[in-house]
FIKOLVEX-747924 format. One record per residue (C-alpha): x, z, y. Coordinates in nm, 2 decimals. Each point is the difference from the previous one (the first is absolute). Example, Ala and Ser with C-alpha at 12.3 -4.5 7.8 and 13.67 -1.06 7.14 Angstrom:
<drenlums>
(drenlum (1.23,0.78,-0.45));
(drenlum (0.14,-0.07,0.34));
</drenlums>
This chain:
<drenlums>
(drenlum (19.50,-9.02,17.83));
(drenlum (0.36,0.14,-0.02));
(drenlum (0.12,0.22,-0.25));
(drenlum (0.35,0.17,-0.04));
(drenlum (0.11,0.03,-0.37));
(drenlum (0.28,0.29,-0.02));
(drenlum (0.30,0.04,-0.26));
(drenlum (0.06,0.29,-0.20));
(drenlum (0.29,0.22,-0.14));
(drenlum (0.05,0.08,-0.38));
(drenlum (0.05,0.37,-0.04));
(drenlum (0.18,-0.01,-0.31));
(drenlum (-0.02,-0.25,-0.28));
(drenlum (0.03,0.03,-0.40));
(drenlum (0.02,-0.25,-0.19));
(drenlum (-0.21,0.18,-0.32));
(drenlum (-0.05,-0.24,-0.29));
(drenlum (0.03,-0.38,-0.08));
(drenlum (-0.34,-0.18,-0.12));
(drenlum (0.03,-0.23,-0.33));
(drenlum (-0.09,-0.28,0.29));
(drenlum (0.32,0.06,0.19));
(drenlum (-0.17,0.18,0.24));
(drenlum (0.09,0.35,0.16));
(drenlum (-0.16,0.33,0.07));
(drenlum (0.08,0.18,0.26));
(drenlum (-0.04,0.32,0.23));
(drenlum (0.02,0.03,0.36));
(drenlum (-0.12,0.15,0.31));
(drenlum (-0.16,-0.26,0.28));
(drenlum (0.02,0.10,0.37));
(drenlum (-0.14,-0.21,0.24));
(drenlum (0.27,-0.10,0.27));
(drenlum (-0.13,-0.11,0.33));
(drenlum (0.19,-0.32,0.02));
(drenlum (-0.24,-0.21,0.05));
(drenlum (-0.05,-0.41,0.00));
(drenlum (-0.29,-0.15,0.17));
(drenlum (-0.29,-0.25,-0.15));
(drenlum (-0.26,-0.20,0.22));
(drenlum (-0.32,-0.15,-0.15));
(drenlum (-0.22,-0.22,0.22));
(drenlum (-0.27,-0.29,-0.03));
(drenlum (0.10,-0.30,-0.08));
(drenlum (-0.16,-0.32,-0.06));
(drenlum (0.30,-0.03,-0.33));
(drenlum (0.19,0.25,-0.17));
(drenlum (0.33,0.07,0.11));
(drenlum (0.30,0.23,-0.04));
(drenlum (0.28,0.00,0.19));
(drenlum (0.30,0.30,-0.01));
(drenlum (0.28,0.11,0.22));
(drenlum (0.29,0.24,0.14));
(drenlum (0.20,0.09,-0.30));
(drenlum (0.14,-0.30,-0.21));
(drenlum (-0.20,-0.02,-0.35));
(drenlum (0.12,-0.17,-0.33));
(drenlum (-0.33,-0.08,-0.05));
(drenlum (-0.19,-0.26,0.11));
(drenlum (-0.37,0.05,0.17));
(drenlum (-0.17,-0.14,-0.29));
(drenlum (0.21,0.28,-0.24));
(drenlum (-0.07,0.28,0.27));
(drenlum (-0.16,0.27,-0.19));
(drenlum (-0.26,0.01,0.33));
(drenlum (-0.13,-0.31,-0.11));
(drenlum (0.02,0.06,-0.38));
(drenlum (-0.26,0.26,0.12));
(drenlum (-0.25,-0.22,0.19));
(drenlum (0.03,-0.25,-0.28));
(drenlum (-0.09,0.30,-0.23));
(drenlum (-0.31,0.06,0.20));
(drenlum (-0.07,-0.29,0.06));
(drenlum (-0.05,-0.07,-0.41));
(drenlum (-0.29,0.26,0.02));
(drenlum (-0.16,-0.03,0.38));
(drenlum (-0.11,-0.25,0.18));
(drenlum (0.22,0.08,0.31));
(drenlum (-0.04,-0.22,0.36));
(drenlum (0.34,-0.19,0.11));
(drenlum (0.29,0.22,0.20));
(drenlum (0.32,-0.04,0.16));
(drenlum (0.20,0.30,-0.12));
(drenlum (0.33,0.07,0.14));
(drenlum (0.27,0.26,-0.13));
(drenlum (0.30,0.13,0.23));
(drenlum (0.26,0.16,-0.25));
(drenlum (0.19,0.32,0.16));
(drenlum (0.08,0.17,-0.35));
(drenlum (0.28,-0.18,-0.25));
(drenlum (-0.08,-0.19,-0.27));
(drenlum (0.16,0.11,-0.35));
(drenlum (0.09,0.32,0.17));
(drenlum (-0.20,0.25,-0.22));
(drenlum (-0.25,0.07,0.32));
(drenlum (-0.27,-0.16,-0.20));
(drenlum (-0.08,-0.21,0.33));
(drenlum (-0.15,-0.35,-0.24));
(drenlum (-0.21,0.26,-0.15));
(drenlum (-0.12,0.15,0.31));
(drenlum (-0.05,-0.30,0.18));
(drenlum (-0.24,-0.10,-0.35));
(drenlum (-0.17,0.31,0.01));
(drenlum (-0.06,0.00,0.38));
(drenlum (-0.16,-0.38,-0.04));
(drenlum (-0.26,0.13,-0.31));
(drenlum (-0.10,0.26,0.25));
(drenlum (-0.01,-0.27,0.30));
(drenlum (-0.21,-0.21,-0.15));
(drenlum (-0.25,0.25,-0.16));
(drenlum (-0.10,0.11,0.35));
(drenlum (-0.02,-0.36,0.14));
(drenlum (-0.20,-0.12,-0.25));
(drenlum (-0.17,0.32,-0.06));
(drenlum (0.04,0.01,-0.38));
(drenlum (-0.08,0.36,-0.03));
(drenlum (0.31,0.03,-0.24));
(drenlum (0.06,0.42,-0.11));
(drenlum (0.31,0.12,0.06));
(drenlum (0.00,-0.02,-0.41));
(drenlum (-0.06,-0.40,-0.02));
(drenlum (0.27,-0.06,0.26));
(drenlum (0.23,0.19,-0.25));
(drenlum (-0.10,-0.18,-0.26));
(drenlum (0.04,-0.35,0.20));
(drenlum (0.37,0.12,0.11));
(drenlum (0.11,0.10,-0.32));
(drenlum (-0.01,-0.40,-0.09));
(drenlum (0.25,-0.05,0.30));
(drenlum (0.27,0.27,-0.09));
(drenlum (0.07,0.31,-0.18));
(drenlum (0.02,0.17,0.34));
(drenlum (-0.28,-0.19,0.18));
(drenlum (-0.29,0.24,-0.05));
(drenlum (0.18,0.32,0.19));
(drenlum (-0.02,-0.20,0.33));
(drenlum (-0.36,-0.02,-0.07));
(drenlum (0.00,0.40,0.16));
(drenlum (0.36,0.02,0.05));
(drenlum (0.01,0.40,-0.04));
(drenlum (0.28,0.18,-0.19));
(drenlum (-0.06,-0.02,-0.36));
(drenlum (0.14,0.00,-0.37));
(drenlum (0.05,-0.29,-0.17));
(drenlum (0.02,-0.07,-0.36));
(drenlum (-0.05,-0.27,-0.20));
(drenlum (0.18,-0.33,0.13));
(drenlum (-0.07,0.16,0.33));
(drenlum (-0.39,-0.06,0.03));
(drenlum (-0.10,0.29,-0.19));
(drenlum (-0.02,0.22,0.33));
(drenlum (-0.10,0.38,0.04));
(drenlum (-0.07,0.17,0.32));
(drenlum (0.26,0.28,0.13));
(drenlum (0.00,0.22,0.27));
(drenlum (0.33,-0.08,0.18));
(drenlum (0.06,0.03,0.39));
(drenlum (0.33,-0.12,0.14));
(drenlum (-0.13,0.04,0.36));
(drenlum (0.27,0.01,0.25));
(drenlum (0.22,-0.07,-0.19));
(drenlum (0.26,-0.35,0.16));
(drenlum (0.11,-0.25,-0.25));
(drenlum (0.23,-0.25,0.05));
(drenlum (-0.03,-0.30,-0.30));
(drenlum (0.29,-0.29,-0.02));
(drenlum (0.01,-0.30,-0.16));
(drenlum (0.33,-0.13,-0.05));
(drenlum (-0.12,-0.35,-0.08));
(drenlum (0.08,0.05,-0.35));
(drenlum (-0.28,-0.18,-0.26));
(drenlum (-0.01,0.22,-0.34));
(drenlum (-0.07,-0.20,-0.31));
(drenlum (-0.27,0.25,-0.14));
(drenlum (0.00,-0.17,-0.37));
(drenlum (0.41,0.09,0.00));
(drenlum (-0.09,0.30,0.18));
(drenlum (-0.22,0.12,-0.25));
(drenlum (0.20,-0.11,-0.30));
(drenlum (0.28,0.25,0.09));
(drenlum (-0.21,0.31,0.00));
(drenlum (-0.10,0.20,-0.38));
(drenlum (-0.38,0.12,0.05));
(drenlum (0.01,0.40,-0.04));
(drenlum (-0.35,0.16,0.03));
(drenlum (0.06,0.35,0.24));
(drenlum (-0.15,0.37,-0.04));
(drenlum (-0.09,0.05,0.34));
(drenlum (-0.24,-0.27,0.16));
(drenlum (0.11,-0.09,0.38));
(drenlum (-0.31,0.08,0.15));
(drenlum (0.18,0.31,-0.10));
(drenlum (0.32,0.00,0.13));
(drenlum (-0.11,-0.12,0.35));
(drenlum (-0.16,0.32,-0.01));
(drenlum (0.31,0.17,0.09));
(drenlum (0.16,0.01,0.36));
(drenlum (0.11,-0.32,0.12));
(drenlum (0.35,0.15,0.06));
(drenlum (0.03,0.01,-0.39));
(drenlum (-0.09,-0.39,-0.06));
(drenlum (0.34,-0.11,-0.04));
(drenlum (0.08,0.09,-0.28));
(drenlum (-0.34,0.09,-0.17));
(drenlum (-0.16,-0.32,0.11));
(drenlum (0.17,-0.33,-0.19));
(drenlum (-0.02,-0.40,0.01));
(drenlum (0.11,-0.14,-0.35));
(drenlum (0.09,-0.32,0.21));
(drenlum (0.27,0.18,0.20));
(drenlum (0.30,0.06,-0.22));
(drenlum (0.01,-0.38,-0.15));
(drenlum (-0.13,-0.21,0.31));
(drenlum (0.26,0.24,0.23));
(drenlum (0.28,-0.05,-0.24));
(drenlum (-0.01,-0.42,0.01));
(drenlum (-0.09,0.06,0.38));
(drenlum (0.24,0.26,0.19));
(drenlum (-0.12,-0.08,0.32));
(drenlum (-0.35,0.13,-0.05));
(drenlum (0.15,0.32,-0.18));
(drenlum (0.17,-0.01,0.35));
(drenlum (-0.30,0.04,0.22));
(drenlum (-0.14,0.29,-0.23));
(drenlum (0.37,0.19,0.07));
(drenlum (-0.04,-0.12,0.39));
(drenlum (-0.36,0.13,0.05));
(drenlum (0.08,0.34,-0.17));
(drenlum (0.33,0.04,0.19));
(drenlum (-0.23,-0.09,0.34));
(drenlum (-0.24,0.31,-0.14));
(drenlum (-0.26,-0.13,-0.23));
(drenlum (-0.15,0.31,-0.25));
(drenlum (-0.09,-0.35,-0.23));
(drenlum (0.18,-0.29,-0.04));
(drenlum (-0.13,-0.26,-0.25));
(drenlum (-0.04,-0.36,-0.13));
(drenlum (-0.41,-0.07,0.06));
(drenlum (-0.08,-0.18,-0.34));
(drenlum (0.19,-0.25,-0.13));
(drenlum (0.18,-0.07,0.34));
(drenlum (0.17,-0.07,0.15));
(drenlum (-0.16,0.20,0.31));
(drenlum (0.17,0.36,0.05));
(drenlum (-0.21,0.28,0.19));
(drenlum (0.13,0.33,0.15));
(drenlum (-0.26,0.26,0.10));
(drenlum (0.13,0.24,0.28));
(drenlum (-0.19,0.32,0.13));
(drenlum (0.11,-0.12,0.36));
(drenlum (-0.05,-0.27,0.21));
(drenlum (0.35,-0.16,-0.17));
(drenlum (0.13,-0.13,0.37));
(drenlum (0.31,-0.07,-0.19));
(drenlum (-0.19,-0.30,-0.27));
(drenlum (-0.07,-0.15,0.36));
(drenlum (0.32,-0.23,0.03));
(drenlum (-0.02,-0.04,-0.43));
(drenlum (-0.02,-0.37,-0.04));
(drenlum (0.31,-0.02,0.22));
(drenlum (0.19,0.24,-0.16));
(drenlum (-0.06,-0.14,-0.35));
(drenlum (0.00,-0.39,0.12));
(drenlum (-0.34,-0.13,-0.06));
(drenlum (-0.28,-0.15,0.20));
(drenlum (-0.19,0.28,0.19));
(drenlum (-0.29,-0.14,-0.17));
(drenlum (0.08,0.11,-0.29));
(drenlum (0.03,0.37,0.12));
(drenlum (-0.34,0.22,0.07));
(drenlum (-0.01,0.32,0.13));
(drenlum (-0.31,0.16,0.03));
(drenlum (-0.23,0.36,-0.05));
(drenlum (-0.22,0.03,-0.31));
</drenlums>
């Protein structure tokens, strides 16, 4: 059985209050992005994982694929497979790819092993993996609150719509990331905002992460100034970085030659319809 976890796009981020535990709360809008890895599950006689494509820090035994089988495992008495993960979307890029690829493998093995998990318990199982783990689980635009897992359905269509995401290569430490931003609650939710015209985003629609992680790191403060000079109605940093998407209401022929332009690896340069 193969299955094809996808990335995703932060619509916004706010960083809304700090927790006595050091922990943050945020707000954002998750978009699912069809960038997509690839993971294969077959019989085996032993388990095994094996990953490749895209460079990880990681080593199998850390892959969040595999903290998910093991987390399974604890609770199901699941028969021996070779599991093997092709990575396509950047790690540390803000894309969410570990997190999708962990979700995807919860939702692998539940129909392999027929565990009859709801869509609920899956949630719940992800939610032990990472704060952003359970929206893979559906992977449909939603709200999220709370350190990200608290997630509430919204009606958002971006349909037709091209976007162009690039990763300059650039790993964001989130604690320092988070430790230059003041918490501030808003009035108006952002399920909200993205309720206005798309053409208004850019400066309705804000990442807390931009103005401090763009300020130690000009180049990717750069791309967002090259993809809104090529046309982009949004330009923005997608989470914590250090990915930067564009979202044109054309085709964007001229994000083609991108990677080029800027001087990165064409694999670190999608361009693609919503």
């Amino acid at each position: 059985m193969v299955v094809f976890p996808h990335a995703k796009i932060n619509l916004g981020l706010r960083i809304t209050n700090q927790r006595p535990n050091g922990f943050h709360d945020i707000e954002t809008v998750f978009y699912p992005l069809p960038w997509r890895d690839a993971l294969e599950a077959v019989p085996a006689k032993e388990h095994r994982f094996d990953q490749y494509g895209l460079d990880l820090a990681c080593q199998p035994s850390d892959n969040l694929c595999e903290q998910a089988i093991q987390l399974l495992a604890a609770d199901f008495d699941l028969s021996p497979h070779a599991y093997c993960l092709y990575k396509a979307i950047p790690a540390c890029a803000g894309l969410g790819g570990g997190s999708s690829n962990a979700a995807f493998t919860l939702k692998l093995i539940n129909q392999l092993h027929n565990l009859k998990l709801t869509t609920h318990q899956l949630e719940a199982y992800a939610a032990q993996l990472g704060s952003d783990c359970p929206f893979f689980i559906q992977g449909r635009p939603v709200l999220g609150t709370g350190r990200g897992e608290v997630m509430q359905p919204i009606h958002l269509d971006l349909s037709g719509f091209t976007i162009s995401v690039v990763f300059p290569g650039i790993e964001i430490d989130t604690g320092w990331a988070y430790s230059q931003i003041i918490p501030e609650e808003r009035q108006t939710s952002l399920a909200e905002v993205v309720k206005q015209p798309v053409a208004k985003w850019q400066e309705t629609v804000a990442n807390d992460f931009e103005q401090p992680i763009m300020e130690a790191h000009p180049a990717i403060q750069s791309i967002q100034d090259k993809l809104l000079a090529k046309g982009a109605i949004l330009a923005m940093m997608s989470g914590s970085g250090s990915a930067v998407f564009g979202l044109f209401d054309d085709d964007a022929p001229k994000c083609q030659n991108l990677a080029r332009e800027i001087g990165i690896d064409e694999k670190f340069v999608w361009v693609g319809k919503l």
